[in-house]
C-alpha positions in Angstrom: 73.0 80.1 -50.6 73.0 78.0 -47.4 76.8 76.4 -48.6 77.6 80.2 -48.8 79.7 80.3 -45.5 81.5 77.5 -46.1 82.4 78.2 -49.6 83.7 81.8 -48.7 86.0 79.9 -46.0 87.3 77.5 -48.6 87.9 80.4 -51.1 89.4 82.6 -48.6 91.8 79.8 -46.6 92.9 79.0 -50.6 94.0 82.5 -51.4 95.7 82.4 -48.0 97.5 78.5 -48.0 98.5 79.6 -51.6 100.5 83.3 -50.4 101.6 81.6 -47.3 102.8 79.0 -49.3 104.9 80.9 -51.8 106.3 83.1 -48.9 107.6 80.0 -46.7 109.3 78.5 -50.1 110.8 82.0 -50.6 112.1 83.0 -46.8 113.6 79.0 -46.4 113.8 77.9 -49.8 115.1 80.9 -51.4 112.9 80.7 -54.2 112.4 84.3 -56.1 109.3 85.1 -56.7 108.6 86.4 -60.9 106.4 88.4 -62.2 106.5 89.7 -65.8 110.6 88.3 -65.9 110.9 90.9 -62.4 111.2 89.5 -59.1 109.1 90.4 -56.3 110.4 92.0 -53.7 110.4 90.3 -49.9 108.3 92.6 -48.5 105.9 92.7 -51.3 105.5 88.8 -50.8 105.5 89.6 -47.2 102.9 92.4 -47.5 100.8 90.0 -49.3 100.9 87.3 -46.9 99.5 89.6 -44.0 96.4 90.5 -46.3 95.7 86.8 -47.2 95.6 86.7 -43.5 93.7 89.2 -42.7 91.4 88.1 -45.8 91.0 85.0 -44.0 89.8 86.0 -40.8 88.0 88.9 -41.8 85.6 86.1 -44.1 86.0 83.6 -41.1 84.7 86.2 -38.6 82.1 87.9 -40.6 80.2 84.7 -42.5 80.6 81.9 -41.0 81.3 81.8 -37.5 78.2 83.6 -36.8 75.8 81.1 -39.1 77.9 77.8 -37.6 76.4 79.4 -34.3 72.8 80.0 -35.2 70.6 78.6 -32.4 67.2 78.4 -31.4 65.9 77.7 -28.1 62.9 77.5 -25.8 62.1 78.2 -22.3 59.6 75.4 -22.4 61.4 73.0 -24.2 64.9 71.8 -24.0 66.1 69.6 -27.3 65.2 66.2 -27.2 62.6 66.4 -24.2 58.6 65.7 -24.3 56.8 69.1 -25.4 54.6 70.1 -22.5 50.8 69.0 -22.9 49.6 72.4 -22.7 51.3 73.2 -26.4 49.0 70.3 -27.9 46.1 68.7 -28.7 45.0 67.5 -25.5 45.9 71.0 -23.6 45.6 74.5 -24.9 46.9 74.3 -28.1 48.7 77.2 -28.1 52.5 78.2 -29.6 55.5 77.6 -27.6 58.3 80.8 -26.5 61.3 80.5 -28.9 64.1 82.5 -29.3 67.4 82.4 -31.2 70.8 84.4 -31.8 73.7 84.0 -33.7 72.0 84.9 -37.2 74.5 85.5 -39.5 75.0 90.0 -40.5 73.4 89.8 -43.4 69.7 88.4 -42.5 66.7 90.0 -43.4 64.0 87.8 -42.6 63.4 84.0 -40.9 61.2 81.2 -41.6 60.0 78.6 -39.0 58.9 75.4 -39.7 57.1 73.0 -37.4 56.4 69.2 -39.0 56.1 65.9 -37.7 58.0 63.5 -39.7 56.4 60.4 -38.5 52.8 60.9 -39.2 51.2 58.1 -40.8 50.9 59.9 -44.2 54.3 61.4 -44.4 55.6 64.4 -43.3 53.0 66.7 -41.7 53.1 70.6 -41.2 52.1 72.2 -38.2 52.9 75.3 -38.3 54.1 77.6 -40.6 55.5 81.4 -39.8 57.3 83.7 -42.9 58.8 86.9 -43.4 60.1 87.5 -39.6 61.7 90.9 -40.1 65.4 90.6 -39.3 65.5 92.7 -36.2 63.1 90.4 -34.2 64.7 87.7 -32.1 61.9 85.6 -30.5 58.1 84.4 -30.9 55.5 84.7 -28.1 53.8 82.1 -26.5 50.4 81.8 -28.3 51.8 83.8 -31.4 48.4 84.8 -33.5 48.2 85.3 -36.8 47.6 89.0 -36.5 51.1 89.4 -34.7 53.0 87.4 -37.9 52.7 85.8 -41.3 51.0 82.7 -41.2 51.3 80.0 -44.0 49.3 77.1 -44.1 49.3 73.9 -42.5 48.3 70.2 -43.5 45.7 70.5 -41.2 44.4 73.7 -43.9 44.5 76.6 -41.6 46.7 79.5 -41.2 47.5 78.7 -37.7 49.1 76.9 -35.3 48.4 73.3 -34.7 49.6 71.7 -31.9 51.1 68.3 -31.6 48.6 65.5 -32.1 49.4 61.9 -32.9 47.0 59.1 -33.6 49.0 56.8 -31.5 52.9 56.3 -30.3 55.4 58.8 -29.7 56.7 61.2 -32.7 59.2 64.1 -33.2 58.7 67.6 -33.8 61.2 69.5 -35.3 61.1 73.1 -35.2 63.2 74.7 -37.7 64.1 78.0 -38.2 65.8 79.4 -41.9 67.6 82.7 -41.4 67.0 84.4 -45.0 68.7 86.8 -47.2 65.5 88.3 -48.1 61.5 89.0 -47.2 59.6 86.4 -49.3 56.6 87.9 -51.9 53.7 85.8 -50.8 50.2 86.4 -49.5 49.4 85.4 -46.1 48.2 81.6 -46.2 50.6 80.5 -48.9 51.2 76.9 -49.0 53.9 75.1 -48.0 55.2 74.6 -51.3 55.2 78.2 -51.9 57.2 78.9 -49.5 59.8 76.7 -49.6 60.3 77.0 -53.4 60.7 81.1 -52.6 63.1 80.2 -49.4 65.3 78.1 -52.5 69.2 80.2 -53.4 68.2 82.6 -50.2 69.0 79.9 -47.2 71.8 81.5 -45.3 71.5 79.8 -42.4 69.2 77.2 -40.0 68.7 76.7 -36.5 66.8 73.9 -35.0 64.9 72.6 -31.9 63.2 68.8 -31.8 60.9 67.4 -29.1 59.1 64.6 -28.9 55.0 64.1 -28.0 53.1 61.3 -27.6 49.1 61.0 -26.2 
């Protein structure tokens, strides 16, 4: 569902390169146009060229432009900068502010994803938020599990879990899936669980990476 987007602009710019096509070899070319042994009158072919047009921008417009500009931010975190101490381990512990736009029209529901993928054992889950109702367009600081749907983390709690590596410095990617549907889970499902629901209903992702280190 994720390739959706794309695909529609591919299928769209086809029907369009395709009329546009026939039309130019037509008005220079003077080749008739044939249908059922009866040719096709100019501003039929004309006609048709202006709604592969409009076909093409409508789908352009409506699909993909806004997933291609699906964003999410922080006021605490700019990409690719050191996650403030007070969001980990050795400070409060709490959730950082995000926000995002440019989901694409047909969303119902997000998924964020927090991991590590340089902890020693592979990659590590720290937080875990589902079914984020469509209309909703940020998270709290210190977002609680009695304000969302927690799933749960590697570190076995249906929470948040801040940044916390054993030694050197390591990325945290926080990644948020803009679904085409509310997933039917329980509150602490496992990861797996929720990714496996999240497969064919990806429409779009967004993501923000910072780096920690003690």
């Amino acid at each position: 569902m994720y390739l959706y987007p794309h695909l529609a602009l591919m299928v769209a710019g086809a029907i369009f390169g395709f009329v546009a096509l026939m039309h130019l070899l037509r008005l220079i070319y003077k080749v008739p146009i044939r249908i059922s042994n009866k040719t096709v009158p100019l501003w039929v072919s004309g006609l048709a060229f202006l709604l592969a047009l409009f076909l093409s921008l409508w789908v352009t417009n409506a699909h993909c432009s806004p997933a291609l500009g699906f964003q999410l931010k922080s006021a605490v975190l700019a990409d690719g900068d050191f996650i403030p101490a007070k969001y980990t381990c050795i400070g409060d512990n709490v959730s950082i502010p995000l926000a995002w736009h440019g989901e694409p029209s047909t969303t119902k529901s997000y998924v964020l994803i927090v991991n590590d993928p340089d902890a020693p054992g592979g990659n590590w889950i720290h937080w875990i938020v589902f079914n984020v109702p469509a209309s909703t367009h940020e998270m709290v600081e210190n977002l609680l599990s009695k304000d969302a749907h927690f799933g749960k983390n590697s570190f076995g709690k249906s929470a948040y879990g801040g940044p916390c590596p054993p030694k050197g410095k390591h990325r945290y990617i926080f990644k948020l899936y803009a679904l085409d549907s509310m997933l039917n889970l329980p509150e602490g499902s496992l990861p797996e669980k929720i990714k496996d629901a999240m497969q064919g209903h990806i429409l779009a992702t967004a993501s923000l990476m910072g780096y920690f280190s003690k």
